[in-house]
N, C-alpha and C positions, 0 to 999 in steps of 0.2 A: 555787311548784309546787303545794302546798296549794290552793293557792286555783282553780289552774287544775282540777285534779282535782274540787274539788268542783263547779264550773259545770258541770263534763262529765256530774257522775252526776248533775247535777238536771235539764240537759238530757236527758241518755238515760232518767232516771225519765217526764221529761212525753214525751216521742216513744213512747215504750212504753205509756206509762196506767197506771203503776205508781206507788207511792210517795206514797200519800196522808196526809195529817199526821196526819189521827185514828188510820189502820190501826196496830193491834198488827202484828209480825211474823205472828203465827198466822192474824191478818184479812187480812193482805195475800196468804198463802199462797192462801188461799179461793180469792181475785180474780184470783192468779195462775192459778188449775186455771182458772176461766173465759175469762181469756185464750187458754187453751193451747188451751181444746175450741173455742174462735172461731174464731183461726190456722188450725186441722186443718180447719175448715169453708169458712173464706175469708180462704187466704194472703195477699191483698193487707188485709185489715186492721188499721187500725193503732191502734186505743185507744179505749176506751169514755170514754162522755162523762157527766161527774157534772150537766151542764147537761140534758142530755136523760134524765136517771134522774131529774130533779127534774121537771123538764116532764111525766113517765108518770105517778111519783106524785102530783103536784098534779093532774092531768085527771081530769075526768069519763069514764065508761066506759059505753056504756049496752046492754051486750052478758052483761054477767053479773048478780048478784043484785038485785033492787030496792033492798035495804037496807044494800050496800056498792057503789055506784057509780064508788067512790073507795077509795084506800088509806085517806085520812083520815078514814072514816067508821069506821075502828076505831083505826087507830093516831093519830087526830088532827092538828094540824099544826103542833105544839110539838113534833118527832122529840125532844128532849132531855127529856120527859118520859114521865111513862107514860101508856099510851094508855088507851082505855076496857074495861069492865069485859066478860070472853067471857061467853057464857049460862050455862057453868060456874063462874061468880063468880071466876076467875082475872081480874085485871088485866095487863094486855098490857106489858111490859116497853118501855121507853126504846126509837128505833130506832137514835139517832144512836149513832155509831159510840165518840166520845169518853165518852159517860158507859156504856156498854155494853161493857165492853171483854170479855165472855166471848160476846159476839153475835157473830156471823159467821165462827167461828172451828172449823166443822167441815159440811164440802162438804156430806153427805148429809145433816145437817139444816137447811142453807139451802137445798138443792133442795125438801125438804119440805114448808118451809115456802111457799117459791116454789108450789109445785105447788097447795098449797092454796088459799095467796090468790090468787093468779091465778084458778084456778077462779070463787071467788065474786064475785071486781070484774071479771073481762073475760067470764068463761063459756068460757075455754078455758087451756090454758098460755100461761106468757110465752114469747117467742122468747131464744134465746140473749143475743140483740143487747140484750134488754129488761130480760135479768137481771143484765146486766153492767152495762147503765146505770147501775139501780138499784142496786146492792151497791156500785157508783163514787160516786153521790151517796152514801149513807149513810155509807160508810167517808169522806166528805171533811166531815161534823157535826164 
């Protein structure tokens, strides 16, 4: 009985796009509110993709700053390390979800944060669809 139960919640984890190995509880909550504001947008949706949040991050973008064309023109493309140094001599913290485990763990400043790099790597916001991707791949580091 155990066993059947468990195949069910890991099925209904992957049909939903919940449930990812690195999310803390708190990081999954995140990803949960992003799910939730998708569904309200478009019911027929069913699960962001950690494959196509790698695909965003790893592309070139040639719409926003000359000097971040890319995520990994700051946060590099070791996610499990830290990234490069900001012009305020801050070093950019780990992105990957597993060695970050206080990252992604509170909505309005991962929108923030969103808000911001997006601006400088696309030269506009990300789309819902692009944030969820993205928060999908890193919560799966």
């Amino acid at each position: 009985m155990k066993k059947i139960m468990m195949i069910t919640t890991l099925a209904l984890a992957a049909t939903i796009g919940v449930a990812f190995a690195a999310a803390s509880p708190a990081q999954q909550a995140v990803l949960d509110q992003y799910i939730g504001l998708m569904r309200a947008a478009d019911p027929a949706f069913k699960a962001f993709s950690p494959d196509r949040g790698k695909a965003f991050f790893q592309a070139r973008h040639a719409s926003g700053k000359p000097d971040t064309p890319e995520c990994a023109a700051c946060h590099t493309t070791n996610l499990a390390a830290p990234g490069k140094q900001t012009r305020t001599g801050k070093v950019i913290e780990p992105m990957a979800a597993s060695v970050a485990p206080k990252r992604y763990t509170d909505f309005a400043n991962v929108e923030k944060w969103f808000k911001r790099n997006c601006g400088d790597v696309l030269g506009r916001e990300c789309t819902l669809a692009e944030k969820g991707d993205v928060l999908a791949y890193l919560l799966s580091l």
